[in-house]
Structure formats: C-alpha cells, structure tokens
C-alpha positions as CSV (number, residue, x, y, z in Angstrom):
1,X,-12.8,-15.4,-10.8
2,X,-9.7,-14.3,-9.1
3,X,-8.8,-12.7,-6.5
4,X,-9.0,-9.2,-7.1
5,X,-12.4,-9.7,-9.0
6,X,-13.3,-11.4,-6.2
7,X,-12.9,-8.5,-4.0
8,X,-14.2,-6.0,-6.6
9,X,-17.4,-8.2,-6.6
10,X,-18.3,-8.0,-3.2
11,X,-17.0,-4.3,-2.2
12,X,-19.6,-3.3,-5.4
13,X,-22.0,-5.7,-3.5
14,X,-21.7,-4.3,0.0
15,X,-21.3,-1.0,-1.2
16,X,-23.0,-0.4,-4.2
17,X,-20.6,1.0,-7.9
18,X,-20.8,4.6,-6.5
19,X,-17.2,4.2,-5.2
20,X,-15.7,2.8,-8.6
21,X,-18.0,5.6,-10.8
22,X,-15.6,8.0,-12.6
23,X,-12.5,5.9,-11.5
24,X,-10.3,5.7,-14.7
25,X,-7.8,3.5,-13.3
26,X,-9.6,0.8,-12.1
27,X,-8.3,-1.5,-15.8
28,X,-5.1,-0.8,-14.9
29,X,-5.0,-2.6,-11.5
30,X,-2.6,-5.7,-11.1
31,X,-4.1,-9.1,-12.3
32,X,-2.7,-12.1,-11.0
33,X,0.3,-13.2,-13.3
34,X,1.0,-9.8,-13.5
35,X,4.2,-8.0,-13.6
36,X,4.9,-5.7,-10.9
37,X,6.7,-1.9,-11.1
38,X,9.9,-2.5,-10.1
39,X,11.6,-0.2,-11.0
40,X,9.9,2.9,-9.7
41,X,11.7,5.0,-7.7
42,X,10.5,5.6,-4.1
43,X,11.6,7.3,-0.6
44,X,12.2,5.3,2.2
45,X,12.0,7.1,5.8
46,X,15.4,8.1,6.0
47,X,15.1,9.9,2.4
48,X,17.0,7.8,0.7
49,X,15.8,6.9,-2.9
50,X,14.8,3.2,-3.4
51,X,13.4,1.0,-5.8
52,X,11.2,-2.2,-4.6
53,X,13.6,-4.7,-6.7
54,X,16.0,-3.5,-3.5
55,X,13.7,-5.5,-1.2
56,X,13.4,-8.9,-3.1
57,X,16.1,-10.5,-1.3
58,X,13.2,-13.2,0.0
59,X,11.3,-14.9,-2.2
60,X,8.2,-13.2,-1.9
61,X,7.8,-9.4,-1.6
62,X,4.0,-8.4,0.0
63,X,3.5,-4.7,-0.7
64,X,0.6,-3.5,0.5
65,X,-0.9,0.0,0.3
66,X,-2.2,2.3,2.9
67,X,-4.0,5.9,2.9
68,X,-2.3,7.5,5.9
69,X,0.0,6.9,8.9
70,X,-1.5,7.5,12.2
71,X,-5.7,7.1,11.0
72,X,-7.3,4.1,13.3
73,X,-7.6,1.7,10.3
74,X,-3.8,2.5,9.6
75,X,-2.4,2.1,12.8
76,X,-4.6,-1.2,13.4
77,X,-3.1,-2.6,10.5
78,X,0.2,-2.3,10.3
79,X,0.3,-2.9,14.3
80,X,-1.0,-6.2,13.3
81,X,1.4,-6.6,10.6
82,X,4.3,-5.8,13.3
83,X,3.2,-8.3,15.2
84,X,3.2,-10.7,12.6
85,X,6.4,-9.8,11.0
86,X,8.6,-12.5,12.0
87,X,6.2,-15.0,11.0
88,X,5.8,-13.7,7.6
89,X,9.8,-13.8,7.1
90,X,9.6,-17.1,8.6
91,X,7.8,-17.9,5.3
92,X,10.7,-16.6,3.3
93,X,8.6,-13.1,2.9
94,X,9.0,-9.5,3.5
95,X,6.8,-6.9,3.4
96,X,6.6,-3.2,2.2
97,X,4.1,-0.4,3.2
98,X,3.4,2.6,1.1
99,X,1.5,5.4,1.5
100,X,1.3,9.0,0.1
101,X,2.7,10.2,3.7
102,X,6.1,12.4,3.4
103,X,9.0,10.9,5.0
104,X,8.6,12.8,8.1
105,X,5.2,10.8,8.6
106,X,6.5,7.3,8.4
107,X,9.5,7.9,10.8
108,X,6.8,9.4,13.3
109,X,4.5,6.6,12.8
110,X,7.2,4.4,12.6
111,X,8.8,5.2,16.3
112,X,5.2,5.5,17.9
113,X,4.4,2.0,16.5
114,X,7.3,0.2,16.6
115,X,7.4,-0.8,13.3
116,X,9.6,-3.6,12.1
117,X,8.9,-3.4,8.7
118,X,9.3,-0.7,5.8
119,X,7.2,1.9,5.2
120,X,7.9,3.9,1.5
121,X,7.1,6.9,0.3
122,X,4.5,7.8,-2.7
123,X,4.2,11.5,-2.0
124,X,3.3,12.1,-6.0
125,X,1.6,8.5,-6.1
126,X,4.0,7.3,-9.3
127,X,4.3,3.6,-7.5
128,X,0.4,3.6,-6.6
129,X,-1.0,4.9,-10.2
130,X,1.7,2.1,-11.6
131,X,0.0,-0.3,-9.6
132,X,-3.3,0.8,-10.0
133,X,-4.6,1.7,-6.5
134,X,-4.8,5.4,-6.3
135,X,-8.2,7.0,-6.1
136,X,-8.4,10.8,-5.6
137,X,-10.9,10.9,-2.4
138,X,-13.2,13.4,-2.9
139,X,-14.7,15.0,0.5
140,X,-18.3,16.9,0.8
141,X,-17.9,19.6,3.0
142,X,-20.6,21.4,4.9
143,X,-20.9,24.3,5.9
C-alpha cells in the first residue's frame, strides 16, 4: 500500500466514505512515480504568472495544498512550515503553498505570518484539479 492509499484508508476509517461519495476526481490523484503538472500556469503574490518547473532549482520541490489563508488549521500550518523552512532547504528542498486565495490573500497572510516560503495562486483551481486535490465543499445552511 502506498502512501496515499495509506492515507485514503484510514481518513475512510476515521471518518466513514461520506466525504469521498460523489467525488469524481478522487482516480486522478497523484500516485507515487507519478508525473507532476509542471507546466501549469499559476500567480504568485506579486501577480506575476509562474509555472512550478520555475521553483525546481533544489532537488526536491514539496508542494503542498491548502483551503484558505488566514483559517486556524491554515495559519498553524504553514507557521510551522516557516519555522521549519531552513531546515527543509538544508535538505536540498523547497517548498510551495497553493491555495484557491487571490493574490491579495497570500500577501496579507504572507506579511501577518512571516512567511518565508511561496504561496501560489489557484483562484480557478487548474493546478489543484491537475493534481487531483480539489473537492467542491458543500455547506448545509440553517436557517
């Protein structure tokens, strides 16, 4: 089993299938050996159009991917991640975060953190759906 099984496993353990029901995209995620979407183009704060073969000047690129700048779980993370960062490039790494946050967002979340890494741009999720990790959150509201 690898890794992303893995993890498939035992979120559908701890949280039942109701989460992965009606999600088209979940045969599309990256597998290990994979190829990843290089190519894509993507917004970086400043608004400039990038692509993530820009960033693979180390010999590892992490990307990881988060729902939105400034939510608890968000800032935790990639607070953590800052305060990491220089031992990740130590291992001849750099790092990427994406969301679906405008550009506006990351430099906001970017100053109030103080990032030292990249956050990207996904506004009309192209890079996510490449790499199989968007899911269209539905929300019940009450009235």
């Amino acid at each position: 089993m690898n890794i992303i099984d893995s993890f498939n496993y035992q979120f559908t353990k701890y949280f039942g299938d109701k989460y992965f029901k009606g999600v088209d995209n979940q045969s599309k995620i990256l597998r290990i050996g994979d190829k990843a979407p290089l190519d894509i183009q993507i917004k970086n704060p400043a608004g400039n159009i990038v692509r993530l073969n820009d960033f693979l000047n180390k010999k590892y690129l992490v990307v990881y991917f988060y729902p939105k700048d400034s939510s608890y779980n968000c800032t935790t993370e990639a607070c953590e991640i800052r305060d990491v960062y220089s031992k990740i490039k130590n291992l001849n790494a750099d790092i990427v975060g994406i969301s679906k946050d405008n550009t506006k967002s990351h430099l906001k979340f970017i100053t109030k953190n103080s990032l030292n890494f990249r956050l990207l741009s996904d506004e009309d999720h192209t890079i996510m759906d490449a790499f199989g990790v968007w899911i269209q959150k539905n929300i019940l509201v009450l009235y």
